[in-house]
C-alpha atoms as a printed R data frame, in Angstrom:
    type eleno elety resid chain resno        x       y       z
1   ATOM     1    CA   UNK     A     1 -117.967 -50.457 -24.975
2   ATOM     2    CA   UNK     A     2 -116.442 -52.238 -27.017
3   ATOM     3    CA   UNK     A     3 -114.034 -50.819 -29.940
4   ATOM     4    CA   UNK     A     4 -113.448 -52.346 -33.431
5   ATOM     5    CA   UNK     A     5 -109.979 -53.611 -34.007
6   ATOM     6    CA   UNK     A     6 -109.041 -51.927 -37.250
7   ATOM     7    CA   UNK     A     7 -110.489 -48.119 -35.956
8   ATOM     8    CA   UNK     A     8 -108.137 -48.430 -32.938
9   ATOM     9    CA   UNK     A     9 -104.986 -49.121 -35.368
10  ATOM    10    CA   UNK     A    10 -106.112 -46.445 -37.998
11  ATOM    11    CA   UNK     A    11 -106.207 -43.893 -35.005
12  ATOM    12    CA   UNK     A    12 -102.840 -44.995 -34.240
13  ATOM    13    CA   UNK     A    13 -100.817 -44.685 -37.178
14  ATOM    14    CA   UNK     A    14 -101.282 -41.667 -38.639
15  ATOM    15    CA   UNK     A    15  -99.045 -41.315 -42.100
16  ATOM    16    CA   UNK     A    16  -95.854 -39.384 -41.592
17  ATOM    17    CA   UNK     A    17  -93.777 -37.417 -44.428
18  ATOM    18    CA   UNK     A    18  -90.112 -37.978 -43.312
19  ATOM    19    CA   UNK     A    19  -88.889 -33.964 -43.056
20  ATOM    20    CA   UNK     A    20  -85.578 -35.102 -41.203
21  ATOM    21    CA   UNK     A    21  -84.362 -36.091 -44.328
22  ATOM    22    CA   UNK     A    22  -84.547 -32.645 -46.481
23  ATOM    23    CA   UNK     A    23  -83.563 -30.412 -43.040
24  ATOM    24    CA   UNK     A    24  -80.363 -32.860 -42.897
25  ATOM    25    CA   UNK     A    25  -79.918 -32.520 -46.854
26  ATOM    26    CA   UNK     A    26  -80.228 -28.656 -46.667
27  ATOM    27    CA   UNK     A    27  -77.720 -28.714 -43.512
28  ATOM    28    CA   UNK     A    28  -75.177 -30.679 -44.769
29  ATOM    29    CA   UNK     A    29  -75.271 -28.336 -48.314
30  ATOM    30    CA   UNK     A    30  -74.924 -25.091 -46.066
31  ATOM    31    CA   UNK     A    31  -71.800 -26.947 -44.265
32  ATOM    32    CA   UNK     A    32  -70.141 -27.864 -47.304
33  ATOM    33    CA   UNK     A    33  -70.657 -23.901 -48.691
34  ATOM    34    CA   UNK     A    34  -69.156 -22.950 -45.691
35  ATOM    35    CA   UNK     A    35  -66.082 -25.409 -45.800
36  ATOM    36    CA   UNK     A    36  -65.552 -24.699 -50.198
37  ATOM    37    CA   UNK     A    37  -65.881 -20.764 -48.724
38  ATOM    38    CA   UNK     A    38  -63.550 -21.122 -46.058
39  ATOM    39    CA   UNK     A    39  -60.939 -23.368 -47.875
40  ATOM    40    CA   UNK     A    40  -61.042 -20.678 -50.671
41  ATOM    41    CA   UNK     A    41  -60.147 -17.587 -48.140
42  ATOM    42    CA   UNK     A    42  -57.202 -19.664 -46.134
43  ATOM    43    CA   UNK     A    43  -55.913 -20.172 -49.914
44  ATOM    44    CA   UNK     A    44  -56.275 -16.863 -50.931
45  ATOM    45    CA   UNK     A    45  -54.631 -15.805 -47.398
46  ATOM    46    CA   UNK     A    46  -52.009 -17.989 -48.650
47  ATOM    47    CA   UNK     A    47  -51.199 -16.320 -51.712
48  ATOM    48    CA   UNK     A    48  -51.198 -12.939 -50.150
49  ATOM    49    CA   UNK     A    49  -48.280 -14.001 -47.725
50  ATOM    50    CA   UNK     A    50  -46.662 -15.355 -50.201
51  ATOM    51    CA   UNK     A    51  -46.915 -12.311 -51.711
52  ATOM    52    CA   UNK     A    52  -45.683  -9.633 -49.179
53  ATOM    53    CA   UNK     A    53  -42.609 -12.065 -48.730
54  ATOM    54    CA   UNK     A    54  -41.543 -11.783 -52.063
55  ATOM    55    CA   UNK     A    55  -42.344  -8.165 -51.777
56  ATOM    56    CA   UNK     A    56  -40.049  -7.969 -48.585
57  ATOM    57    CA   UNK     A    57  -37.139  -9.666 -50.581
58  ATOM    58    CA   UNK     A    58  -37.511  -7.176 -53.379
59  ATOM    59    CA   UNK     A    59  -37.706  -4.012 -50.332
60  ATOM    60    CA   UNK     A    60  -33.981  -6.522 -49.479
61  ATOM    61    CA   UNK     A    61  -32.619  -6.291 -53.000
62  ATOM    62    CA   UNK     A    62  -33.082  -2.431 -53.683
63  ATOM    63    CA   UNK     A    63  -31.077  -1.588 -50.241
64  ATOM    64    CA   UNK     A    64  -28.681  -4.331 -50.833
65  ATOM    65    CA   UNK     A    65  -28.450  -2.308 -54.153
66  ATOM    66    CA   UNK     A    66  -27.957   0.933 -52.200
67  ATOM    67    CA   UNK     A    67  -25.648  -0.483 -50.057
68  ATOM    68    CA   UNK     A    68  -23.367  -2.167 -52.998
69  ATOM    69    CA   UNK     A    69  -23.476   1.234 -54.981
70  ATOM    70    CA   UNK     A    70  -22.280   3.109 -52.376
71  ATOM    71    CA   UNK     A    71  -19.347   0.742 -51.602
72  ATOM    72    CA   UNK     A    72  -18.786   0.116 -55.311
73  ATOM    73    CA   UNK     A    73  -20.372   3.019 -57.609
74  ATOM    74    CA   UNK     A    74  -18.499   5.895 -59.395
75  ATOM    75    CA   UNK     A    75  -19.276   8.812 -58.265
76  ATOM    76    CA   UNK     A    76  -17.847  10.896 -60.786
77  ATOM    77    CA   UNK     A    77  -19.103  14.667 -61.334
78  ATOM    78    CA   UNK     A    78  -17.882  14.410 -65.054
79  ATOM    79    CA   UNK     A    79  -20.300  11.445 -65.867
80  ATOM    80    CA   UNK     A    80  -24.047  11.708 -65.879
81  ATOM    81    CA   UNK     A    81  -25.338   8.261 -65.282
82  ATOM    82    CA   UNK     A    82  -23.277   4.953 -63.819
83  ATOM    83    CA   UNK     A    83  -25.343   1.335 -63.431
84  ATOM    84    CA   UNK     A    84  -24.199  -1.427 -61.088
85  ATOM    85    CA   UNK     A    85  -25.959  -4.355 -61.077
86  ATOM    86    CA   UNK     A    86  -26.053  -7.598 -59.223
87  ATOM    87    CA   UNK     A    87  -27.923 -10.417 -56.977
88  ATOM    88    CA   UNK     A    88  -28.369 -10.340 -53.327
89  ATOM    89    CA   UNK     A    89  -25.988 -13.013 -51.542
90  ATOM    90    CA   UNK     A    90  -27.544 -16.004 -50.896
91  ATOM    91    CA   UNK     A    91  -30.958 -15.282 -52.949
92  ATOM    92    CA   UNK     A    92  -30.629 -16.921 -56.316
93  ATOM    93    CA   UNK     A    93  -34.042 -14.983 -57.747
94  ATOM    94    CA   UNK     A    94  -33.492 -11.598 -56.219
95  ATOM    95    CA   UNK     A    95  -31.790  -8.657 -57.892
96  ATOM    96    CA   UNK     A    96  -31.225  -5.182 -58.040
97  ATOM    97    CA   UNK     A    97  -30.307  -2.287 -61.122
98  ATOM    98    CA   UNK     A    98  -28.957   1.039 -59.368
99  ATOM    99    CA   UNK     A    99  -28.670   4.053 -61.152
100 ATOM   100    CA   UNK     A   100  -26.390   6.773 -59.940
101 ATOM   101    CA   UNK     A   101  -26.841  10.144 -61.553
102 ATOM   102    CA   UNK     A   102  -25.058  13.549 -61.163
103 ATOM   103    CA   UNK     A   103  -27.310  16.421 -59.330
104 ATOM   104    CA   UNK     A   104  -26.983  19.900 -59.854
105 ATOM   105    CA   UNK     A   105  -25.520  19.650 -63.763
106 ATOM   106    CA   UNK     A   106  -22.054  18.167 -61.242
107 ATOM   107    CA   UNK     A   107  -21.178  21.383 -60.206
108 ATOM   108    CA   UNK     A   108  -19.247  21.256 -57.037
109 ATOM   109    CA   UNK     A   109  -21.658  23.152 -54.076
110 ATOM   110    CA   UNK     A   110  -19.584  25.545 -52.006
111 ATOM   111    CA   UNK     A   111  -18.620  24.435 -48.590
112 ATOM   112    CA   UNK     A   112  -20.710  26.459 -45.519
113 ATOM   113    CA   UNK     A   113  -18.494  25.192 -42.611
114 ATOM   114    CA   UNK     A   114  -16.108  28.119 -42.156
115 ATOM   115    CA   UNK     A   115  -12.377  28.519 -43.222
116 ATOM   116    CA   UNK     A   116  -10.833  25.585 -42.848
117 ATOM   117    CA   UNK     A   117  -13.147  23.748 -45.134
118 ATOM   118    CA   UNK     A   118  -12.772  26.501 -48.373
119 ATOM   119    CA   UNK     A   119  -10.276  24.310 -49.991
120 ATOM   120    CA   UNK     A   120  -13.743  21.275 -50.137
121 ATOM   121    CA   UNK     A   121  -16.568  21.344 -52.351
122 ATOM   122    CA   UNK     A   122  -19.625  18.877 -52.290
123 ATOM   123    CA   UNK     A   123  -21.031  16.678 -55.273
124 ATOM   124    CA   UNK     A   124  -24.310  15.498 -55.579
125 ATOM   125    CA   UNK     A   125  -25.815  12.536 -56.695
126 ATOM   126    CA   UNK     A   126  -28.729  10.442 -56.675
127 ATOM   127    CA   UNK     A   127  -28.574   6.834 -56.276
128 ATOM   128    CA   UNK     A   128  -31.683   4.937 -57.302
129 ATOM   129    CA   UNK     A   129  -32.083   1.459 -56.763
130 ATOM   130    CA   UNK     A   130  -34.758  -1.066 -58.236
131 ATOM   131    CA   UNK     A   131  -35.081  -4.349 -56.576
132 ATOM   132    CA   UNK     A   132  -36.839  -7.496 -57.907
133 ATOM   133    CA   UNK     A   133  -37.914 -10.643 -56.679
134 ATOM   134    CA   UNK     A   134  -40.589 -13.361 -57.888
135 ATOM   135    CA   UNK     A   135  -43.912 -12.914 -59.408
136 ATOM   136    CA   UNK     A   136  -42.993  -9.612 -60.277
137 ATOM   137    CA   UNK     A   137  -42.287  -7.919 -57.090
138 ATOM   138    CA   UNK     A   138  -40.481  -5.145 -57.427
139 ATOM   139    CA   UNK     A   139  -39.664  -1.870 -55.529
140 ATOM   140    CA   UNK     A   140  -37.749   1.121 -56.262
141 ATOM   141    CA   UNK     A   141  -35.698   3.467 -53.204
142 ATOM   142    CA   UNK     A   142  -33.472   6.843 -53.797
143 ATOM   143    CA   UNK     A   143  -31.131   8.004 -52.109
144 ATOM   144    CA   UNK     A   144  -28.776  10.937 -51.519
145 ATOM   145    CA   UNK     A   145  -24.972  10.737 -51.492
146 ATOM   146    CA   UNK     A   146  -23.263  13.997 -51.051
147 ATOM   147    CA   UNK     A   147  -19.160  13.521 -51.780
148 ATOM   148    CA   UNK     A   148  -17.009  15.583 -50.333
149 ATOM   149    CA   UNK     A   149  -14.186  16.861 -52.146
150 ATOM   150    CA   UNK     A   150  -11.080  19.070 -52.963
151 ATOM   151    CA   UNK     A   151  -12.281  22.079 -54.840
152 ATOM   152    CA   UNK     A   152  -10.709  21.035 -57.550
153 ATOM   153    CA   UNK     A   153  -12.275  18.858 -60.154
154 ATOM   154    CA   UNK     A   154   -8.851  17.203 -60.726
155 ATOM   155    CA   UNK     A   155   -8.633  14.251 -58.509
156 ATOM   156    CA   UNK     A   156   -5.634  12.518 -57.839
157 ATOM   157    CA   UNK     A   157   -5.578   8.850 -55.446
158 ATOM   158    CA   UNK     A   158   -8.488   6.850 -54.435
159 ATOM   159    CA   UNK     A   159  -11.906   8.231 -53.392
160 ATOM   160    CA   UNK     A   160  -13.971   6.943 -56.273
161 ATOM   161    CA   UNK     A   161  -14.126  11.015 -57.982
C-alpha cells in the first residue's frame, strides 16, 4: 500500500491560527492595569502621609501656642480677650494665633481650701490656640488656666494680673 505524496503532507500540516499571540496581548494589558493601578495607590498613599505630617506639625504649633501663652499671655481679669501670636522655633511655615479670654464675666471665684487661703481668689480663663501648617492644616486646642490670686483686684509686682 502505497500512499500518494501530497495526501501524506496535507494530513500533516493542518492550518493553525496563532492564539499565543492575543492570550500574551490580553496578559500583558491586565499587567500594565495592574502596575498604572498600583502606581496610582502608592501615590495617593504618598499624599496622605504627607498629609498627617503636616497635620502633626499644625497639632505642634497649637501647643507650642499653649505653651508660649501661658509663659507670655496676660491674664488680666479686667480685659476680655488678649492674642499672642508667633512661629514655632525652627519651623519656618508653622504658626499659631492664641486667644485668651476671661471666664466667668472675671469675677474672682472664692477660695474652698480652708482659712488660710481666704485672703486668694481664682480667675478664669480660657486659652485657645489655633495652629497652622501647609496645605491648610490646621487644628485648634483649649485650655484652662485658673490664676490664683490676692482677693483683691488691685495687683501690685509681677504675676502677669
Amino acid at each position: 500500500m502505497y500512499a500518494h505524496p501530497t495526501h501524506t503532507l496535507a494530513v500533516r500540516t493542518r492550518r493553525q491560527f496563532g492564539a499565543a499571540l492575543p492570550v500574551a496581548l490580553i496578559l500583558l494589558t491586565i499587567l500594565m492595569l495592574l502596575a498604572v493601578a498600583g502606581m496610582r495607590s502608592a501615590g495617593l498613599g504618598f499624599i496622605m502621609a504627607g498629609n498627617e505630617q503636616y497635620r502633626q506639625k499644625a497639632f505642634v504649633a497649637a501647643e507650642a501656642g499653649i505653651e508660649r501663652a501661658v509663659s507670655v499671655g496676660q491674664f488680666n481679669p479686667e480685659s476680655v480677650t488678649a492674642t499672642v501670636t508667633g512661629a514655632v522655633p525652627n519651623a519656618a511655615t508653622d504658626t499659631y494665633v492664641v486667644n485668651i479670654q476671661t471666664q466667668l464675666s472675671g469675677q474672682p471665684q472664692g477660695a474652698i481650701f480652708g482659712s488660710s487661703w481666704n485672703a486668694f481668689s481664682t480667675f478664669h480663663f480660657e486659652v485657645q490656640s489655633t495652629g497652622s501648617s501647609v496645605r491648610n492644616a490646621a487644628t485648634t486646642h483649649n485650655q484652662g488656666v485658673a490664676v490664683i490670686a490676692p482677693s483683691s483686684l488691685i495687683i501690685t509686682g509681677a504675676g502677669g494680673l
